[in-house]
NUFINU-301797 format. One record per residue (C-alpha): x, y, z. Coordinates in Angstrom, 2 decimals. Last residue first. Layout:
N
{u:X&v:Y&w:Z}
...
% end
This chain:
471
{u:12.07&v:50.37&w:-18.51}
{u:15.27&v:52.72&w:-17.37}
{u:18.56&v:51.33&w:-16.71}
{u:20.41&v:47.90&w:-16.84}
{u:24.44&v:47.69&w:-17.04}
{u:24.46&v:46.71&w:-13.29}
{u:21.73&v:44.55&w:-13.85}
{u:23.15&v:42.51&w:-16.91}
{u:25.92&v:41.46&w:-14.39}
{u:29.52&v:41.58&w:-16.02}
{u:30.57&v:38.09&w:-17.98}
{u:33.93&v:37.49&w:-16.10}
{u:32.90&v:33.34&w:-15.28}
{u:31.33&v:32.73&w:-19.02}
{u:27.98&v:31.07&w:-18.34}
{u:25.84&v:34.15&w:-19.13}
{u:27.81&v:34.63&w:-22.72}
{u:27.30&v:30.80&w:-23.40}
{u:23.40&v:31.20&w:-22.45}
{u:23.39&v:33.97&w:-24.85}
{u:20.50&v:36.61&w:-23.70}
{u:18.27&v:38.17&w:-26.52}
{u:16.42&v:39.67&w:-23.62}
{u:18.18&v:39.47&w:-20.38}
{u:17.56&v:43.03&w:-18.66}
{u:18.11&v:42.97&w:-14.91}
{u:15.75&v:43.84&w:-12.62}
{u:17.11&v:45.66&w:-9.41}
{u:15.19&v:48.95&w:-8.76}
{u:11.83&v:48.98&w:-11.02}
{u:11.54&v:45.19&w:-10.03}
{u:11.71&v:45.25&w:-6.38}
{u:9.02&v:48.29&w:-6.71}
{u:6.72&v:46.70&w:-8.84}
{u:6.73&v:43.45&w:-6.31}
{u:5.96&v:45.96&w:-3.61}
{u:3.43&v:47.27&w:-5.58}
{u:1.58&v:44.26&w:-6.56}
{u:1.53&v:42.84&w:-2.87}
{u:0.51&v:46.05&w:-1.73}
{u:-2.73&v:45.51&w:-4.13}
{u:-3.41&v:41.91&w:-3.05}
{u:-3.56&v:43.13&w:0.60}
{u:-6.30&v:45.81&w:-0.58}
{u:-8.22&v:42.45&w:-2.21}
{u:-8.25&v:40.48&w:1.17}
{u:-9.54&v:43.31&w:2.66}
{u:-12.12&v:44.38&w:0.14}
{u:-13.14&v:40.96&w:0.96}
{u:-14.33&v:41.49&w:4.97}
{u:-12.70&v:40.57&w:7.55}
{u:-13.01&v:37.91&w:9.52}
{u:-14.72&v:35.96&w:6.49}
{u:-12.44&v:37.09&w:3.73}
{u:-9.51&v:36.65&w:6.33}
{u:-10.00&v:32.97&w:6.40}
{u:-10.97&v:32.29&w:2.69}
{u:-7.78&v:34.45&w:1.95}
{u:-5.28&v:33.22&w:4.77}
{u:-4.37&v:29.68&w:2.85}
{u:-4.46&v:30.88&w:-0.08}
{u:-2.07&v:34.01&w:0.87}
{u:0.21&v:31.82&w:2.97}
{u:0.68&v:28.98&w:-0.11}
{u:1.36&v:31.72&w:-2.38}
{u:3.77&v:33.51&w:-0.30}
{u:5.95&v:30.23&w:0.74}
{u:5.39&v:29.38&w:-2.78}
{u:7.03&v:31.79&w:-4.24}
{u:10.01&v:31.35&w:-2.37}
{u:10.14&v:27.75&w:-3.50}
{u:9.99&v:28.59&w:-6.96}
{u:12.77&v:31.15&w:-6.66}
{u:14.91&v:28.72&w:-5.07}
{u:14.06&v:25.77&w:-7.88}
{u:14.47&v:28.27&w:-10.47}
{u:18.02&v:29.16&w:-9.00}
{u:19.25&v:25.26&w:-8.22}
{u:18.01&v:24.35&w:-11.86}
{u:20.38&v:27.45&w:-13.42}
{u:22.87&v:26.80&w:-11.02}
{u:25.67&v:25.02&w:-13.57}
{u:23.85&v:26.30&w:-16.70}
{u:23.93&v:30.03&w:-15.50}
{u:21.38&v:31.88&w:-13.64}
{u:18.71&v:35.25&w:-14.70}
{u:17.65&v:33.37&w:-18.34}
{u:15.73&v:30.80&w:-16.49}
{u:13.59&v:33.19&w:-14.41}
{u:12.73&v:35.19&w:-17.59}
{u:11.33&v:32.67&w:-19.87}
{u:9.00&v:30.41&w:-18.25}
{u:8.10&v:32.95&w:-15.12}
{u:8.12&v:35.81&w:-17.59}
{u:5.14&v:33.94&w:-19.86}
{u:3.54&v:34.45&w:-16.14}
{u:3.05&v:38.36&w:-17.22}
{u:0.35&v:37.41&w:-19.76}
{u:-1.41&v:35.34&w:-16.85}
{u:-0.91&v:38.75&w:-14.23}
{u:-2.63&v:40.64&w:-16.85}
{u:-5.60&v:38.81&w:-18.10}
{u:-6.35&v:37.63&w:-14.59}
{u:-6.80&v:41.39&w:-13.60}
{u:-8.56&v:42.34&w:-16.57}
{u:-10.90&v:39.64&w:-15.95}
{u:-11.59&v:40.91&w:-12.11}
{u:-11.82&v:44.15&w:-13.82}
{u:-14.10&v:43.55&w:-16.43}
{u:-16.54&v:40.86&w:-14.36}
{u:-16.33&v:43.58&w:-11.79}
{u:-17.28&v:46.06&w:-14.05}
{u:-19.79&v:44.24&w:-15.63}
{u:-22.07&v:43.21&w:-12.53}
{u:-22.33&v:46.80&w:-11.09}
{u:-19.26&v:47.40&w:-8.09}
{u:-21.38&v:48.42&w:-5.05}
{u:-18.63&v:49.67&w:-3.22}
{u:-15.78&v:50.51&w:-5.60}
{u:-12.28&v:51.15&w:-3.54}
{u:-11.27&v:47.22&w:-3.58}
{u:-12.54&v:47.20&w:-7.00}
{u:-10.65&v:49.91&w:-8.36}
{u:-7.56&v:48.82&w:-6.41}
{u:-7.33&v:44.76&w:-7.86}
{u:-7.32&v:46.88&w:-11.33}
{u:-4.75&v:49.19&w:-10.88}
{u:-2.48&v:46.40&w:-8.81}
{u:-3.01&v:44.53&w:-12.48}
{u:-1.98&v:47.25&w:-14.51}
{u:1.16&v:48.18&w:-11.88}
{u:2.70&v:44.74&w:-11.99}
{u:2.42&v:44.05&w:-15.22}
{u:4.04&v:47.14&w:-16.67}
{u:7.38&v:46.41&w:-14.19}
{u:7.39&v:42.89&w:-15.95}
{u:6.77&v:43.56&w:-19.48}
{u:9.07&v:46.62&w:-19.44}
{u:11.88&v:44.90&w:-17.89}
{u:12.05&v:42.12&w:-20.03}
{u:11.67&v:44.60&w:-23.24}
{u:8.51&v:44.17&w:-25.85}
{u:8.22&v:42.24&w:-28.59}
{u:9.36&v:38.79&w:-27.76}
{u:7.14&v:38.40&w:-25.05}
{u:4.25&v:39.97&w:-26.80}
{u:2.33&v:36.91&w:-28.70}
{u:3.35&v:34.72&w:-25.82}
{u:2.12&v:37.11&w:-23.25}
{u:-1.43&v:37.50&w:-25.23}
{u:-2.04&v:33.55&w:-25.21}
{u:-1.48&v:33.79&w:-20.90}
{u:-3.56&v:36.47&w:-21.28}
{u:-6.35&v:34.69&w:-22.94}
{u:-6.13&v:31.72&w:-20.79}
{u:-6.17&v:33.37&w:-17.49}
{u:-9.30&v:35.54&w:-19.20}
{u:-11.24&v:31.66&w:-19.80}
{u:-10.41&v:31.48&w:-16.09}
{u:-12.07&v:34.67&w:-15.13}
{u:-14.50&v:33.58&w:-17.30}
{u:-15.25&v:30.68&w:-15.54}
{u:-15.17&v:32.38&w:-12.25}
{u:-17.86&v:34.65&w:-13.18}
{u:-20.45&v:31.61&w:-14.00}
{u:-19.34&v:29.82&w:-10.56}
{u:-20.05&v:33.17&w:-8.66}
{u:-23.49&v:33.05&w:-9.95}
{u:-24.98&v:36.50&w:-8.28}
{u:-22.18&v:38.89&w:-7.77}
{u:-22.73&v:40.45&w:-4.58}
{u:-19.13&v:41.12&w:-3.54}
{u:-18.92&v:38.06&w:-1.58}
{u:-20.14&v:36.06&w:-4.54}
{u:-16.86&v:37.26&w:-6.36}
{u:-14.54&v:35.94&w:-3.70}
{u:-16.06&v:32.98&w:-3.32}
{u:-16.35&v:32.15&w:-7.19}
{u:-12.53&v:33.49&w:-7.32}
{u:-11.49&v:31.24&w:-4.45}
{u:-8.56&v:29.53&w:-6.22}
{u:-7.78&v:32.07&w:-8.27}
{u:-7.63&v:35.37&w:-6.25}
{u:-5.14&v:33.71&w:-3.77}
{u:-3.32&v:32.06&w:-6.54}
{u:-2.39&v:34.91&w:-8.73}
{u:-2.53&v:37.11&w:-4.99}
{u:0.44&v:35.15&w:-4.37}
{u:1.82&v:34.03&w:-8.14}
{u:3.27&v:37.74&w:-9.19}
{u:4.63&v:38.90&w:-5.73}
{u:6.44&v:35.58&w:-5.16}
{u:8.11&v:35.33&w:-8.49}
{u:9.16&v:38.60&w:-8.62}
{u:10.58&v:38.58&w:-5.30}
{u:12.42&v:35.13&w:-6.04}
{u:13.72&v:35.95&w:-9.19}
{u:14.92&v:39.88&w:-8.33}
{u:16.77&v:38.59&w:-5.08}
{u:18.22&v:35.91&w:-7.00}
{u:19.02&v:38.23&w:-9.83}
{u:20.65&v:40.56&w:-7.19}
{u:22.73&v:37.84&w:-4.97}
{u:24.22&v:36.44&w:-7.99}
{u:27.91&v:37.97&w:-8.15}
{u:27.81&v:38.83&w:-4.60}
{u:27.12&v:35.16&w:-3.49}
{u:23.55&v:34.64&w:-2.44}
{u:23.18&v:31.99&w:-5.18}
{u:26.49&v:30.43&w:-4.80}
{u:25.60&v:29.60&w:-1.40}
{u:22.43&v:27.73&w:-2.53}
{u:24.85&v:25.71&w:-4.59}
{u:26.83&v:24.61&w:-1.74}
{u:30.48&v:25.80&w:-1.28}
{u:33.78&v:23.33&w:-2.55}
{u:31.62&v:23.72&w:-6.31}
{u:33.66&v:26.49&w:-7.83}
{u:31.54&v:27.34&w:-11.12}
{u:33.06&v:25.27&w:-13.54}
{u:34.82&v:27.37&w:-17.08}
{u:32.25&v:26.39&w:-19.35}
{u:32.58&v:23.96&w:-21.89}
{u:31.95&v:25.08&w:-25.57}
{u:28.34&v:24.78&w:-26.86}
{u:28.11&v:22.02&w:-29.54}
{u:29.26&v:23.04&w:-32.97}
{u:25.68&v:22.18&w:-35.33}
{u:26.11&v:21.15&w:-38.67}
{u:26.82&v:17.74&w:-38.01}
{u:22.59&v:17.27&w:-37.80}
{u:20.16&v:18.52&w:-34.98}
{u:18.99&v:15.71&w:-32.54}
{u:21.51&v:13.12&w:-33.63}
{u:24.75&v:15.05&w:-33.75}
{u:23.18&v:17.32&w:-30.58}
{u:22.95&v:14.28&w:-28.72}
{u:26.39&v:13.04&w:-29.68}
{u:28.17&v:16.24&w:-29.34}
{u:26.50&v:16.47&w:-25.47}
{u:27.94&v:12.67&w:-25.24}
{u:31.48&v:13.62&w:-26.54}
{u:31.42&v:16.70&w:-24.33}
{u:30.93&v:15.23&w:-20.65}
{u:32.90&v:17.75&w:-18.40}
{u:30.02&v:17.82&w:-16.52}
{u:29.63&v:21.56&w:-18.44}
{u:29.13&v:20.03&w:-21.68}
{u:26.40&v:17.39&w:-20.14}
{u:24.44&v:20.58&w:-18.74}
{u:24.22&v:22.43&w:-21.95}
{u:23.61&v:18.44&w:-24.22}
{u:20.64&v:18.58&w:-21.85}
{u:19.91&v:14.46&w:-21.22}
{u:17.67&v:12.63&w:-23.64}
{u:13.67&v:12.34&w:-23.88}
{u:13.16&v:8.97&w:-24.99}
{u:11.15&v:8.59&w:-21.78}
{u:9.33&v:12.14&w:-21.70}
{u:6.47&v:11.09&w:-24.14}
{u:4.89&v:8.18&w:-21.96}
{u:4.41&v:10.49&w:-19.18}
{u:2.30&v:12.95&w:-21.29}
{u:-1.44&v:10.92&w:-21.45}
{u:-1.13&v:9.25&w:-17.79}
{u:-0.03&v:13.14&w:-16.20}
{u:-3.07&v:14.64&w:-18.71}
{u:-5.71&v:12.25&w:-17.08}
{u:-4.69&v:11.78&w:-13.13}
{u:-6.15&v:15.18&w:-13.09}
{u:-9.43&v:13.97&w:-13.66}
{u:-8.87&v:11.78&w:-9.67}
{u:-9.89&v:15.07&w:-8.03}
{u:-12.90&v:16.17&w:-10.32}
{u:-14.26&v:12.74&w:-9.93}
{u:-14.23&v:13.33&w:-5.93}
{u:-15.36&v:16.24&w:-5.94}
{u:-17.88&v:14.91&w:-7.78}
{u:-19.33&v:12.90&w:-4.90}
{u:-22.32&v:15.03&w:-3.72}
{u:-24.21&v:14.97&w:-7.05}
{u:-22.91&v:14.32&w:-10.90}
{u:-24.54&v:17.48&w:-11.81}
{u:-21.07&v:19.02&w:-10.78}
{u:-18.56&v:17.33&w:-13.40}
{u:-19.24&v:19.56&w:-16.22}
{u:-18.31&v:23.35&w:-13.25}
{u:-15.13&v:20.74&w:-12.63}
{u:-14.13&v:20.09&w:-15.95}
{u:-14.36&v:23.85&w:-16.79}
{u:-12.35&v:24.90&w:-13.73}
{u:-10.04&v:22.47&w:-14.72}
{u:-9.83&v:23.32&w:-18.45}
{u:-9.02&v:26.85&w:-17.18}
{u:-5.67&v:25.76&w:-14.85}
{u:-4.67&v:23.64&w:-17.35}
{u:-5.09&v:25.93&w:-20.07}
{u:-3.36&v:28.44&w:-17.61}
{u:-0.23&v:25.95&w:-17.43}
{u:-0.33&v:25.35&w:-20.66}
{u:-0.57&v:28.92&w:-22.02}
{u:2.73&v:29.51&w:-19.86}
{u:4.11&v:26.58&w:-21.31}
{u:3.72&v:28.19&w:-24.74}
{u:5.33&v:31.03&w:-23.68}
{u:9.20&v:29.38&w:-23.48}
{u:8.87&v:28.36&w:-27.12}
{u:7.92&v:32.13&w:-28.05}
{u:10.52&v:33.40&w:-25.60}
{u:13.31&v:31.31&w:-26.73}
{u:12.92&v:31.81&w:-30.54}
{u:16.18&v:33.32&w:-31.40}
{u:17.89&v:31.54&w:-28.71}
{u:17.13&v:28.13&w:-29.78}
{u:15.56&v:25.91&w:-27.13}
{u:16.95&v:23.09&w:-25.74}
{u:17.99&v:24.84&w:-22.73}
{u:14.65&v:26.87&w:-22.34}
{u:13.07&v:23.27&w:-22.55}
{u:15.19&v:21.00&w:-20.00}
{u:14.87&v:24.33&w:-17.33}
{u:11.57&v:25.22&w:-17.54}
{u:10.08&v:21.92&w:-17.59}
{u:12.37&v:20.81&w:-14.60}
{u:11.85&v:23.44&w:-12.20}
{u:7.68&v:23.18&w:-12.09}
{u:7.98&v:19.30&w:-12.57}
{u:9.85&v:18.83&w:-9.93}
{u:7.30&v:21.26&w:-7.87}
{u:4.34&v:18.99&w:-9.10}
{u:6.13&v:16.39&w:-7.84}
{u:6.07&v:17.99&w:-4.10}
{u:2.23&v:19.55&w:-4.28}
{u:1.15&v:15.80&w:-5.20}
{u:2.87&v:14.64&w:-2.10}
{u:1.71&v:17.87&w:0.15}
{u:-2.59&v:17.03&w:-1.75}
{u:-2.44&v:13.37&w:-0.78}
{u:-1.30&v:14.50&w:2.78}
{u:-4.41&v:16.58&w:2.85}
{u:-7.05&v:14.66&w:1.29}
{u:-6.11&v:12.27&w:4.04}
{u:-6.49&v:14.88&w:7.01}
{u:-9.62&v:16.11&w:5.30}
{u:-11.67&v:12.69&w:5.37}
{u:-12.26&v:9.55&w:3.54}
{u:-10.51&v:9.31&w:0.52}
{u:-10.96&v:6.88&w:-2.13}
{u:-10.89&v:9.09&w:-4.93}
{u:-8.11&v:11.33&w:-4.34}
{u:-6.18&v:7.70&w:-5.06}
{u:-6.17&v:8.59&w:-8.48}
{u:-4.44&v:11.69&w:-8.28}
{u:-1.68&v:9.84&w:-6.31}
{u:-1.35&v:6.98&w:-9.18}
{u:-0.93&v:9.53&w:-11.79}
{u:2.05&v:11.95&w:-10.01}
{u:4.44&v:8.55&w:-10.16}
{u:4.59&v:8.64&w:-13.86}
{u:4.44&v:11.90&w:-14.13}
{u:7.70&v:12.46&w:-12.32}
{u:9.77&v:9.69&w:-14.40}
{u:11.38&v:11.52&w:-17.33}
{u:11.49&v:14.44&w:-15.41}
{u:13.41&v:13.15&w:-12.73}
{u:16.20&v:11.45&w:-14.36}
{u:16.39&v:13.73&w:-17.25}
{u:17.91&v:16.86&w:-15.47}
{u:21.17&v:16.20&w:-14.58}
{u:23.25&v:14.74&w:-11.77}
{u:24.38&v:17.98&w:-10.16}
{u:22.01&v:20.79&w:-11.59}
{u:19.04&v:18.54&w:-11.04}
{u:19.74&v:17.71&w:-7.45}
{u:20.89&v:21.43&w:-6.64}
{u:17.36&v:22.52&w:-8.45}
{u:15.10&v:19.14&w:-7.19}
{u:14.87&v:19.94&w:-3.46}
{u:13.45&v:23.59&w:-3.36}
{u:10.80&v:22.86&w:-6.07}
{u:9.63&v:19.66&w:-4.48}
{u:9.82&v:21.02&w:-0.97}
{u:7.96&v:24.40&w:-2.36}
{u:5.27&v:22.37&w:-4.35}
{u:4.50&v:20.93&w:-1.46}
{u:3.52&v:23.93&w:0.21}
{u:2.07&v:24.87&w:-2.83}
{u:-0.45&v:21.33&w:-2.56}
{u:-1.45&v:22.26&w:1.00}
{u:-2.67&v:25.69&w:-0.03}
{u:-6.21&v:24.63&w:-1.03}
{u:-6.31&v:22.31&w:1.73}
{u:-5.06&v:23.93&w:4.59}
{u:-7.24&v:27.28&w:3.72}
{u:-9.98&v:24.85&w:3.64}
{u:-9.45&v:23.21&w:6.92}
{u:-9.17&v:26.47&w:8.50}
{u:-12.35&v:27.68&w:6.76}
{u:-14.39&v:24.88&w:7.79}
{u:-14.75&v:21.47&w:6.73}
{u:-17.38&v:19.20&w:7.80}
{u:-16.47&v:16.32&w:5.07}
{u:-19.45&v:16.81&w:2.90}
{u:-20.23&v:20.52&w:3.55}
{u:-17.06&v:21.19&w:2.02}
{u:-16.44&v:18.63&w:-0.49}
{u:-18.45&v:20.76&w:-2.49}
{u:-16.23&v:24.09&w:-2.91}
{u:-12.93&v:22.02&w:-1.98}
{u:-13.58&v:20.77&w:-5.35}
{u:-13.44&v:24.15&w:-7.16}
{u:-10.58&v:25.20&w:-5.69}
{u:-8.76&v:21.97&w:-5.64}
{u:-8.99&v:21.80&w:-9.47}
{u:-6.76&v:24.25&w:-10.53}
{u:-3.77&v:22.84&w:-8.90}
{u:-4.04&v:19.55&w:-10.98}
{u:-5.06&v:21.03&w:-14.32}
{u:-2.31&v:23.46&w:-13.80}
{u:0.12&v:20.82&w:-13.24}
{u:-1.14&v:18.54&w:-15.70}
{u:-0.60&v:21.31&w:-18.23}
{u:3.05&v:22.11&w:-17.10}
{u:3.46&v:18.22&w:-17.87}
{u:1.77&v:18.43&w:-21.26}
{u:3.57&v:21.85&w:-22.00}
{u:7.34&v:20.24&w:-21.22}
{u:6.64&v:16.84&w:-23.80}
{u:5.29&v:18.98&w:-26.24}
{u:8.14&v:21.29&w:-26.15}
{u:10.69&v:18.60&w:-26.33}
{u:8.51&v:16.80&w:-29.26}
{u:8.21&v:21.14&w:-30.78}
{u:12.09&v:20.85&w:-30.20}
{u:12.67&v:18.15&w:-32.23}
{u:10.85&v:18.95&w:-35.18}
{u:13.54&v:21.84&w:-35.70}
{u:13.51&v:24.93&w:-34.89}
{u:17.05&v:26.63&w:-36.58}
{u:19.88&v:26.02&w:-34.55}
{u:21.17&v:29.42&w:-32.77}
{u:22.22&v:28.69&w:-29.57}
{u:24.15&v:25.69&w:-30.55}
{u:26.46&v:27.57&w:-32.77}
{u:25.91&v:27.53&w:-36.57}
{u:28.75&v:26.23&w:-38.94}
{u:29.56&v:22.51&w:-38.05}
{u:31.60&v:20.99&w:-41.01}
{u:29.07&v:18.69&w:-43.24}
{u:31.53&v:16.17&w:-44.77}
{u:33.62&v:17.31&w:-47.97}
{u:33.03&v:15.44&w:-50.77}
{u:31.95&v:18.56&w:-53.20}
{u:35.21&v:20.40&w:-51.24}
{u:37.59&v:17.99&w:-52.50}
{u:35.89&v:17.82&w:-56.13}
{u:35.65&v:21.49&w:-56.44}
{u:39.08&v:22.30&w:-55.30}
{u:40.48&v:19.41&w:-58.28}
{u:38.28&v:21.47&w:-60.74}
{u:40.46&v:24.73&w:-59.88}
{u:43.74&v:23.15&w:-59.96}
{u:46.97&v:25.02&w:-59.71}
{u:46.71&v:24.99&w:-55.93}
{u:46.93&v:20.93&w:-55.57}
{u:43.70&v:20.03&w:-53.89}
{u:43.49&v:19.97&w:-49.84}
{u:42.52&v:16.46&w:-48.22}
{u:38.63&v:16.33&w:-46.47}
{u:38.08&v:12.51&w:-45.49}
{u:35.68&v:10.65&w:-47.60}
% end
């Protein structure tokens, strides 16, 4: 029954009108309560950031026994244990501008879908050059999904409770990362062909999610600013209830220059500066250390490398639990910057240490995956609150990308410089990595906490960084 004002003089006439009133929308987008919905949109991001730890994790300790196998030297295993984050950069690179211009459904609805087939074929193979071009095309979903899962959930996600919602795919990711590990060190009794097992179990968790991301719809954020408000209202109508206001449409971000321009214009230039840098310096000696961990450790006398790379892993999981407990307690800044120089501390005292006794190392090595997997609850949150709805996608994607570039390099020269060189080596290049990426941070890094995505998409809204200032 339509809403019709009451004659003044008549108090139980007011009562009636208003009692039939329909719901009138009274809390902004950004601030809907959680609702069942977002733990399915949650669900659906996690079990995808999952299968992409799962599937990255795994290469390291497969490439440990296909080895001898398939002849393959340290070249050939510096290829292979980086050739997935090269893809990962194409796919990362490629999908922001796509996603930002025709939306961000159509590829994550359908990515895992495609990624279970290519695990599977893993099986089959028959040498390194195979494994390799299998590993690039896995590499390049796995970078959709890396931009996509950020960007569909920290847009569905209430403000209030962003950086809990946003943490939980960190703990995927390094559950993925640890169950692999722990799938792999099962899967090793099987004899000379479990590589080959380990490599088509992460066809599992991609077969298990994809399902779950069909019904998901389109972000009712990037529908408003396509100019496309009845279907945002309509989502958020059915999602969330009529008491809900749909976010208002954006003033466009001019779109005559490429979105990769708009990045590096002056208005953006810093956060994408910040983004990428931060990004790079966290995940290169992340992924360095990681993959090789049992290597790394046995070349430093550490009897039963396999044994202390499981708990390093079980210590990625445990941090990346700690960050999401934390990431709502403590500054941006402060997380980010303290990070940094607690896990550079700890990669230093063991590449000064000769003769580092059993627990240290175990301690420090764990403290050091502890840290930098707390700090990767920034990655989910952090990198999506730096851009705008219109180059949000296109910003993550960049800053993905860049990260891989360094991550890819630093797996790939690891294994190669470990046996030129020496370890301590590889672990002193990990430190200046740290530090510079402390540095970037302690200069430029913007503070976004408690952020309005509204606010950030408003075309006069001042930089955070300029306004930023101390930890």
């Amino acid at each position: 029954m339509p809403w019709r004002r009451a004659p003044l003089n008549s108090v139980s006439c007011w009562t009636t009108a208003i009692d039939a009133t329909p719901t009138i929308a009274t809390i902004d987008y950004d601030d809907v309560p959680l609702r069942r919905f977002h733990l399915r949109i949650a669900l659906c991001s996690t079990g995808g950031v999952f299968a992409d730890g799962f599937g990255l994790g795994i290469i390291g300790i497969a490439l440990t026994l296909a080895a001898p196998q398939m002849g393959l030297g340290p070249v050939w295993l510096g290829l292979l244990g980086g050739a997935s984050l090269a893809g990962l950069f194409a796919g990362a690179l490629l999908t922001g501008p796509v996603a930002d211009r025709f939306g961000r459904r159509p590829i994550f609805a359908y990515n895992m879908l495609l990624l279970a087939p290519l695990s599977m074929i893993q099986l089959v193979v028959h040498g390194g050059g195979e494994l390799l071009m299998l590993r690039l095309a896995i590499g390049f979903l796995l970078g959709t999904d890396y931009v996509l899962s950020k960007t569909l959930l920290t847009e569905f996600s209430p403000r209030r409770l962003r950086g809990r919602i946003l943490g939980l795919l960190s703990i995927a990711w390094a559950g993925g990362y640890a169950s692999a590990y722990l799938v792999g060190f099962m899967l090793t009794p099987l004899g000379s062909s479990s590589w080959r097992w380990m490599l088509l179990a992460s066809a599992v968790p991609c077969l298990l999610i994809a399902p779950l991301r069909l019904t998901v719809p389109e972000s009712p954020l990037w529908l408003t600013n396509r100019g496309l408000s009845a279907r945002a209202a309509a989502v958020i109508r059915e999602k969330f209830g009529t008491h809900v206001r749909p976010p208002l449409r954006a003033v466009r971000i001019a779109t005559d220059r490429g979105r990769w321009h708009q990045l590096f214009s002056t208005r953006w230039r810093t956060r994408t500066l910040v983004a990428c840098a931060f990004f790079a310096c966290q995940v290169i000696p992340y992924f360095a250390v990681g993959t090789f961990v049992a290597q790394v450790m046995s070349a430093l006398n550490l009897a039963g490398g396999y044994v202390g790379g499981l708990i390093y892993n079980l210590a990625l999981l445990a941090g990346a639990i700690t960050g999401l407990l934390i990431i709502d307690r403590l500054r941006r800044r402060t997380f980010l910057i303290g990070s940094f120089c607690l896990a550079a501390a700890s990669m230093l005292v063991l590449t000064l240490w000769r003769d580092v006794p059993l627990i240290p190392m175990i301690v420090l090595f764990s403290l050091f995956a502890c840290v930098l997997s707390a700090a990767s609850n920034l990655v989910y949150v952090y990198l999506p609150e730096l851009f705008p709805t219109d180059l949000r996608a296109s910003g993550i994607g960049l800053a993905i990308a860049a990260s891989r570039i360094g991550s890819a390099l630093g797996t790939f020269l690891l294994p190669v410089v470990v046996a030129r060189y020496g370890v301590r080596a590889a672990l002193a290049a990990c430190v200046i990595v740290l530090g510079i990426g402390a540095a970037i941070c302690l200069r430029w890094a913007p503070e976004t906490r408690n952020l309005g995505f509204q606010a950030l998409d408003e075309p006069e809204t001042p930089d955070v960084s300029r306004r930023s200032s101390g930890l």
